[in-house]
N, C-alpha and C positions, 0 to 999 in steps of 0.2 A: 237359425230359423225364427227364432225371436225377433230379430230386426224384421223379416217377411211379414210375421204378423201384427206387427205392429202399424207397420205402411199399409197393409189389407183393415186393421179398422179404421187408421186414419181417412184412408180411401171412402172406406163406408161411411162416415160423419160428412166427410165432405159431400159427397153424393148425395146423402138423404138432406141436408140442407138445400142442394139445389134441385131437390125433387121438387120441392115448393113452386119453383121458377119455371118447371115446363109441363106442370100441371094441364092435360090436355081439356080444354073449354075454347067455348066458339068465341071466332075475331071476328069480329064486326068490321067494315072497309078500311076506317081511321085506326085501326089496332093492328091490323095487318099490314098498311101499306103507308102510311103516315108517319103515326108515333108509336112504328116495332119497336121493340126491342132486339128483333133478329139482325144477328150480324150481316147477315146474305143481304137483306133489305136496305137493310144502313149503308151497305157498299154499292147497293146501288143508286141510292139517295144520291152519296159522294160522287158517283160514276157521271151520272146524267147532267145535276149541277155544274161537274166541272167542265163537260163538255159547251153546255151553253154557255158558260163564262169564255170558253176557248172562242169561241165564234165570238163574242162582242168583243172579248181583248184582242183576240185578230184581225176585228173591224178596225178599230182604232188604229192599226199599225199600218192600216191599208190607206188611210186617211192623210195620217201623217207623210207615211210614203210618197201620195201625190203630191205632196205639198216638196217636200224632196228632189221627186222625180223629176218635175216639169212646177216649177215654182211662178212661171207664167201663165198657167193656165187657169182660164175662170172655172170655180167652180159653185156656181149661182144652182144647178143642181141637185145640189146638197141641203140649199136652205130651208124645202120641206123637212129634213131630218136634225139638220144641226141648228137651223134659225138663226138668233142673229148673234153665233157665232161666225156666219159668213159676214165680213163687213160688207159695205157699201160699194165698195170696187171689187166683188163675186170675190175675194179671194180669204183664204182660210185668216182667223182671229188670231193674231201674234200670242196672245195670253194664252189663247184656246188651244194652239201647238204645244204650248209645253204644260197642260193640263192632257192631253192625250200622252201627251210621253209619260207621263206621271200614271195614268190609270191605267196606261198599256202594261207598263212594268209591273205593278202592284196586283194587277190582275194575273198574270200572266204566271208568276212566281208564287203568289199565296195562295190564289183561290183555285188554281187550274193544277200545279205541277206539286204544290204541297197538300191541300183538301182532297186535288181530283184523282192524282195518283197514289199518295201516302194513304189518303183517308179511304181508299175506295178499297186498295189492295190489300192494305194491314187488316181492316175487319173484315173481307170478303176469306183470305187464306188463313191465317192465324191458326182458327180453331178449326177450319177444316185441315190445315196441313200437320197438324200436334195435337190432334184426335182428341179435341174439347168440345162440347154440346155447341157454346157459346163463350163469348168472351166472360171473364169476370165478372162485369157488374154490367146487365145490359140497359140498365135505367140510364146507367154515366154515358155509356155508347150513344144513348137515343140522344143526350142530353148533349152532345159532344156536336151530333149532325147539327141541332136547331140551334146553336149558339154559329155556328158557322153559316147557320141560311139567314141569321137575324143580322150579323156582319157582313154578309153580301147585300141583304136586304139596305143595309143605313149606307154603302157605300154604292150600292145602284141607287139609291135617294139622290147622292150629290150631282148626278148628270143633270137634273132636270130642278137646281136652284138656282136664281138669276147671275149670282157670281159665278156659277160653275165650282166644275169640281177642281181638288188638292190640286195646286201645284207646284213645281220645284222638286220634280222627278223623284222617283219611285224611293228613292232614299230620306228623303225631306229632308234636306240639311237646314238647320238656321243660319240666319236668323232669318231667310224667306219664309220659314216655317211655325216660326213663335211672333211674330209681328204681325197680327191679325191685318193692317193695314198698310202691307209691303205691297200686298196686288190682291187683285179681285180673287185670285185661286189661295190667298194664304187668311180667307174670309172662314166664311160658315164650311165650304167644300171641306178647307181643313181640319175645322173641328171634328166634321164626319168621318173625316178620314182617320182620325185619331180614337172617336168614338167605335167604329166598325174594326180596327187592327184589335183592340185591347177585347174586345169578343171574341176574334179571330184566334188571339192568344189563349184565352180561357180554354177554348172548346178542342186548342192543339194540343194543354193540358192534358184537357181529360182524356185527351184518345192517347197520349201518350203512357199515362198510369196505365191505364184500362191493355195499352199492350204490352206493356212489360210484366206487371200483373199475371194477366193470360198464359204467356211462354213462358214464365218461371215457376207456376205452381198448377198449372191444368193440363199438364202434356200426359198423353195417353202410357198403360204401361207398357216398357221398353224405348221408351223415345228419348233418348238419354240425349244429351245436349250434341256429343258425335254425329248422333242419326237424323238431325234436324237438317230441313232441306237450307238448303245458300239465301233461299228465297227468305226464310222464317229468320235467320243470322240477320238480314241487312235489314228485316223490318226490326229487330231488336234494335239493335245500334241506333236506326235513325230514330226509333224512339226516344233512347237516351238524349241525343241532340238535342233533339227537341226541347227535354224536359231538362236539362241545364244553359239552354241558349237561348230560349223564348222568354222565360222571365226577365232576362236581360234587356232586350227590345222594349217590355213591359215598360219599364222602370225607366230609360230613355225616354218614352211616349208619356209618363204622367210626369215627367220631370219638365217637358215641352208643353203641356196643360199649364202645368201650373206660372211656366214662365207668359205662358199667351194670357193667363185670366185670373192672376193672382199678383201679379206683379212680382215675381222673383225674376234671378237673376241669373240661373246655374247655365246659360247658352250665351247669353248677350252682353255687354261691355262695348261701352262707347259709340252708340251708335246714334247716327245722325240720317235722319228721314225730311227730305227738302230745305236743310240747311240745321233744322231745329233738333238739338240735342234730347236725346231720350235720358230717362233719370238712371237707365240700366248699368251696373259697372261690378267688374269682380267675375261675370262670367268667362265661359270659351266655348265657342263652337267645337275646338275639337273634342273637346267631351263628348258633345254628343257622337260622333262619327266614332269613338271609341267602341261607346256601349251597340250601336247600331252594327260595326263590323263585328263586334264580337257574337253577333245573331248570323250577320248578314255571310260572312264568310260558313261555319256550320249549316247553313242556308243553302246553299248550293250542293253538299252532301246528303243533306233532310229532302230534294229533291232528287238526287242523281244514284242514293241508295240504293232505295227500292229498283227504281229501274233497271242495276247490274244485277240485284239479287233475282229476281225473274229471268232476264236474260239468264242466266247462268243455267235455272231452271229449262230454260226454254232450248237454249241449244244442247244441252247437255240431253234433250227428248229429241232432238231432232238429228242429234249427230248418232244416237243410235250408241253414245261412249257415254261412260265415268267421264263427271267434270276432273277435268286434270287439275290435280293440288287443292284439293277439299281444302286440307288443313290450313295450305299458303292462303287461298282465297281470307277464309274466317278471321286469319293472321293480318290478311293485307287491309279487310275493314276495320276492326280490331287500330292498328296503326293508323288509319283514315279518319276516324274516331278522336282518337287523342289529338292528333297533329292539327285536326283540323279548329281546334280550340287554340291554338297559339299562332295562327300565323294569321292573324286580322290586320295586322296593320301594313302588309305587305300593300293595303287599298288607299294608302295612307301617305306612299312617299313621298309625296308631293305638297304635306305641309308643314314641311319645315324641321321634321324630323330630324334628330340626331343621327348621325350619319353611320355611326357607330350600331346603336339600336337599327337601323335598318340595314345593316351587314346580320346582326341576327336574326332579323325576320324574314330577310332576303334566304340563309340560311334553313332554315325550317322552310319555307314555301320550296326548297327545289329538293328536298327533302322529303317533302307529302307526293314528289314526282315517282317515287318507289315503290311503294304500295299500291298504287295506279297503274305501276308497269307491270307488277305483276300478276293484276288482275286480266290487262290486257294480254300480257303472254298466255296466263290460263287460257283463255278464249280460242285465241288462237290455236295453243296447240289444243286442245279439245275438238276445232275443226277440224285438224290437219287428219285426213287418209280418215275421215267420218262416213258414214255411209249416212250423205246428206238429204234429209228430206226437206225441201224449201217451199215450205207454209208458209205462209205472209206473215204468222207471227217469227216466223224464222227471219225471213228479210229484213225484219223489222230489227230483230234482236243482232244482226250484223250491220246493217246500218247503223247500231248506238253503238257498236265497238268503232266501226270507221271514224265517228264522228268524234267519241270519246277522246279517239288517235290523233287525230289532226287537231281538233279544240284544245288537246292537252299540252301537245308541242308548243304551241303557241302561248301557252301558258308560263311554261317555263321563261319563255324569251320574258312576258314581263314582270315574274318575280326577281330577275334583275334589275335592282332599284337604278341602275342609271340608265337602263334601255326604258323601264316604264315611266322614267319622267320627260322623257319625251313622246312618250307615245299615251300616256298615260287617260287625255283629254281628246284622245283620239278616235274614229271608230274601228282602228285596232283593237279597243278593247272589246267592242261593242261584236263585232266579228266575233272575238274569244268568248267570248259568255254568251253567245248566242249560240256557237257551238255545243261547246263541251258541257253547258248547264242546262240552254233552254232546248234547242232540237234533239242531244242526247237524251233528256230524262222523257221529251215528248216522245220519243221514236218508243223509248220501255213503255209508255203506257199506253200506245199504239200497240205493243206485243202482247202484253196483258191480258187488252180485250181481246185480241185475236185469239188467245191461247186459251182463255178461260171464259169467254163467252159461253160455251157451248153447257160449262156446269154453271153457270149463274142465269142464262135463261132457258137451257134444256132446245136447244135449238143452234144450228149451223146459219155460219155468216157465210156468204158468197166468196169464193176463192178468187174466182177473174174479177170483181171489183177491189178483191183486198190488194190484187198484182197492180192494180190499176193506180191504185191509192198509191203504194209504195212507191214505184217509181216514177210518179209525179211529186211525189213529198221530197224524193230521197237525191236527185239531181234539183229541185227545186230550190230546196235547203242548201247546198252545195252552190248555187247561182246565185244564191241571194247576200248570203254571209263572206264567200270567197273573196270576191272582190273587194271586201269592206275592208281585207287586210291592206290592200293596195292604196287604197285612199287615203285609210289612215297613217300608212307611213309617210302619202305625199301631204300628209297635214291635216286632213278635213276635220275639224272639230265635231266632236258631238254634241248634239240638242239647240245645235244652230237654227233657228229657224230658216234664212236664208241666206248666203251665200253670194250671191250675183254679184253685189256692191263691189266685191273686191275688184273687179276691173282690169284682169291680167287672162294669160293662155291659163292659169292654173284653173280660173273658175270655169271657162268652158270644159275643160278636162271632167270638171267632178259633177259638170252636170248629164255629160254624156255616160259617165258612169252609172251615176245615181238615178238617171232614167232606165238603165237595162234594169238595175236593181230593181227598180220599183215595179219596172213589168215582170221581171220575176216573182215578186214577193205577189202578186195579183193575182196570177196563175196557180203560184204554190194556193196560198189561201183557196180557190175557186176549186181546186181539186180534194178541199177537207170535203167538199159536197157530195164527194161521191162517199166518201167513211160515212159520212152522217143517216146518208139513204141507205145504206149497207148494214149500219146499225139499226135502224128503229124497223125500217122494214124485214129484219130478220127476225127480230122478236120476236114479232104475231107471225111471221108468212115464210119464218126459213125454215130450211130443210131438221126436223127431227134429228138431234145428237145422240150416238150410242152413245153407250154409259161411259166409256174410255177411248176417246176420238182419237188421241193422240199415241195410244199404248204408254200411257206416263206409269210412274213408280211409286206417287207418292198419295197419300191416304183418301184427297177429296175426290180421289175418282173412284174409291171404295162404298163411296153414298148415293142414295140413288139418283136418277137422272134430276127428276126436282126434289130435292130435300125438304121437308119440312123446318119449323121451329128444334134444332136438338140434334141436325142433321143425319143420325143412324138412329131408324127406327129400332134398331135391336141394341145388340152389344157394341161397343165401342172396337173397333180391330186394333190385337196388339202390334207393336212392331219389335220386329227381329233383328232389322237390316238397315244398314245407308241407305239414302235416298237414289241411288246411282247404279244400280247394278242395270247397266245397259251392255246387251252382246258378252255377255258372262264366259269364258268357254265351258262348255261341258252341258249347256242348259240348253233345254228343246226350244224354250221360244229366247226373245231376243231383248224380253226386257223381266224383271221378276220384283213384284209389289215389294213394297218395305212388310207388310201382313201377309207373309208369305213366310213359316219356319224354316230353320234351315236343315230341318229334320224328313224335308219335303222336297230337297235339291239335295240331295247327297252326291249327286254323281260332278256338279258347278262349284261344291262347297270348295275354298283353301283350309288347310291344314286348321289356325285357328278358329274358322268357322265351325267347325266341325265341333270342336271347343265348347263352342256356345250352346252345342243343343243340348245338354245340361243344365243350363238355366232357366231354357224355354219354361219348364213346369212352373218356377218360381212366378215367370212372367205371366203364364197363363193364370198363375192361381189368383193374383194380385187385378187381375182382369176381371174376372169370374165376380169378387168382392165388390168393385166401382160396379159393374153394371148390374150385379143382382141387389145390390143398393136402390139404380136408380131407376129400376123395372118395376118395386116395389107401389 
């Protein structure tokens, strides 16, 4: 009993320290919706921004596209908006192509699928799903959004400076990248580009403290690390990533400064520009591609995370069951986590690598295919014989397992290092990583809002545009990517500008292709229009959200319809229970809250449960302490 009371004053210090912090006084507009401090606010900051970034980096894809699709066609246009990057014969700027690949990528991966789903979801559930007022420190949180709007800001600047923006694709390899005068995109564009990522990394920092932080020392009583929902497990871990594979990128990117404006040498060695020997020697470029995959691969789980952890959330509410394999799931990220630090250089076979060393990393990449299968088996059998309700966040959240499936398969083919050095340069890959990374993590944060719209703006999004959305997104995606594997096995290089010159049946072949592509990629894109109207018009004009739209289990539907600053006007609710008790036998309704005792279900309780109501007082009493703390 000693230990109880001890945790009951530690509770109480802590509490009465952050009474300070939700001290009720009036917000002024710019205190309220600006530079909150509230977590709800800050996720929607993240939400809105990444959406806009999704529409220009989708713009750019459409662009390039045409340029792709129908490589003869004038596009004079365009020179209202692009100017004179259309040259003088209407047709798109050779440099200007691979500056659109370059900001399509960077966009699309940082500011959209890392800020817009990580940053949006981790501070919007956190503290509502682990029964916290607010995260840790809400000054870092605020401070976390404006370092990532000031890095969008210096990297929306480089569209509209005369060389244009970074180019030498979304990776920057050197020495394109540290030779300020290799080309017009490896000018001032790239210093921006350099100056806006190392903010981007700052502010991915701070959100990653600020949530690990959060989940380890403010979770409500009873919420023992077992009863935390899949969703609040995958924001942990991709926190972690974050916060051991970001600094790495960092240190890459000042390592690339200093070679571009200091005269070092750690990229470059012997390099000759129009005939004339540069003084550079001692470097390698594969250095940099070390430190960049060892971000860049972690990179693709920092965005595909969060996404399965929601999913998990979302069908496990919709299938009306217990997610099948709680423990495997937490296991399978858990393993996702580790692995996915050691096998960077699978991105890599292709230069020159010891053949040996890439037997090990080939090893380990088909290796990380295990803990992926088992997530995907959960899912699955969690569908099978579900009593399924198909909400567009439902559809959504089975679309990112289809896509997870088929992107992932193909995965494995090229962590075999002799099948991806032939394909490796291909858009075989471009196919795979657009699957399994970018349209899987896009489809989770399409579910997201669908799911949890309703607590973040107290208001219902349209049903028939959300069916609308999906399955134009969901065969759209599938049209666009599908075929890419096809090309790439018959050769088509990536980030070719064009193509024609070759002068045989192969080029007509990949032009008739890359035209269906491009009108699908058109159509998918023109069909985000109808999400966009579904979103903002539902805000002000949709239909009023009961309190628990969905019959979910887990705490944030315990608050009221709009929350304030502190989320629970009153007492904090404890939790007794898993996140999962869907379709219980024994229990009168079909789903029963984690704040729900088990002293209250006697007739649903299993034998150990039963166990537990013994404790409750413990739990209760330790409860009682935090909130008569912070009512004080």
């Amino acid at each position: 009993m000693s230990t109880v009371t001890s945790h009951a004053e530690e509770v109480h210090t802590h509490a009465h320290d952050h009474d300070h912090e939700h001290e009720h006084h009036e917000l002024n507009f710019w205190t309220k919706y600006i530079f909150s401090t509230d977590h709800k606010t800050i996720a929607k900051q993240y939400l809105i921004s990444g959406i806009l970034w999704a529409f220009i980096g989708g713009s750019f894809s459409i662009i390039f596209r045409l340029q792709l699709g129908f490589p003869d066609m004038q596009l004079e246009w365009l020179r209202p908006i692009l100017g004179g990057w259309i040259d003088e014969g209407g047709k798109l700027d050779k440099e200007f192509y691979l500056a659109l690949v370059t900001m399509h990528g960077t966009i699309m991966v940082f500011f959209v699928l890392t800020a817009g789903l990580s940053g949006t979801f981790s501070n919007f559930l956190i503290p509502l799903q682990i029964g916290a007022r607010d995260m840790a420190s809400g000054f870092i949180n605020m401070l976390s959004y404006w370092f990532f709007f000031l890095s969008s800001m210096i990297m929306f600047s480089s569209l509209f400076i005369e060389t244009g923006p970074a180019s030498g694709g979304w990776v920057i390899y050197p020495p394109l990248s540290a030779l300020p005068q290799a080309m017009p995109g490896s000018g001032l564009g790239m210093t921006l580009w350099l100056t806006s990522m190392t903010f981007f990394i700052i502010s991915s920092l701070m959100g990653g403290i600020n949530y690990i932080c959060t989940i380890i020392n403010l979770r409500t009583r009873g919420m023992t690390f077992t009863k935390m929902p899949l969703t609040i497990w995958s924001f942990f871990f991709t926190a972690v990533l974050g916060l051991l594979s970001f600094p790495v990128l960092l240190s890459a990117a000042l390592l690339l400064i200093f070679d571009r404006s200091f005269g070092t040498s750690f990229y470059l060695s012997e390099i000759y520009i129009q005939g004339q020997a540069l003084p550079n020697v001692g470097g390698s470029a594969i250095l940099y591609q070390h430190l960049f995959w060892f971000l860049g691969h972690p990179e693709v789980y920092i965005v595909l995370l969060p996404a399965l952890g929601m999913t998990s959330e979302i069908i496990a509410t919709n299938s009306r069951k217990p997610i099948f394999g709680y423990r495997a799931m937490i296991g399978s990220m858990m393993g996702i986590t580790v692995l996915a630090f050691i096998v960077w250089a699978h991105h890599m076979f292709v230069t020159g690598m010891n053949p040996f060393l890439g037997s090990v990393f080939m090893f380990l990449t088909l290796i990380i295919a295990v803990p992926s299968a088992v997530k995907a088996f959960n899912y699955i059998t969690t569908l099978w014989r579900g009593n399924l309700i198909f909400t567009p966040a439902m559809l959504f959240s089975i679309g990112l397992v289809s896509l997870f499936i088929s992107g992932g398969v193909t995965g494995i083919i090229l962590g075999n290092s002799a099948l991806d050095i032939n394909l490796h340069d291909t858009y075989f890959v471009v196919a795979h990583f657009h699957l399994v990374m970018g349209a899987a993590s896009f489809f989770g944060l399409m579910a997201g809002v669908y799911h949890w719209f309703p607590k973040m703006f107290g208001r219902m999004m349209n049903k028939t545009l959300g069916y609308i959305h999906f399955w134009f997104t969901f065969v759209g995606v599938y049209l666009v990517f599908f075929p890419m594997h096809y090309i790439g096995i018959a050769g088509f290089p990536r980030r070719y500008y064009s193509f024609t010159a070759i002068g045989n049946d192969g080029a007509s072949a990949f032009t008739n292709m890359n035209a269906f592509i491009s009108i699908a990629a058109i159509i998918t894109f023109s069909a985000q229009a109808i999400f966009a109207w579904n979103f903002f018009y539902s805000i002000f004009k949709g239909k009023r959200a009961p309190l628990n739209p969905w019959n979910s289990t887990t705490l944030e539907w315990t608050t009221p319809i709009n929350p304030e600053h502190g989320n629970w006007p009153g007492e904090i609710p404890a939790v007794y229970r898993w996140p999962y008790d869907y379709s219980k036998p024994g229990s009168d309704a079909d789903f029963i809250p984690q704040n729900v005792p088990f002293s209250a279900t006697k007739s649903s309780n299993l034998p150990e449960e039963n166990e537990d109501i013994a404790k409750e007082k413990d739990i209760d009493g330790l409860l009682g302490a935090q909130n008569e703390s912070y009512n004080r």
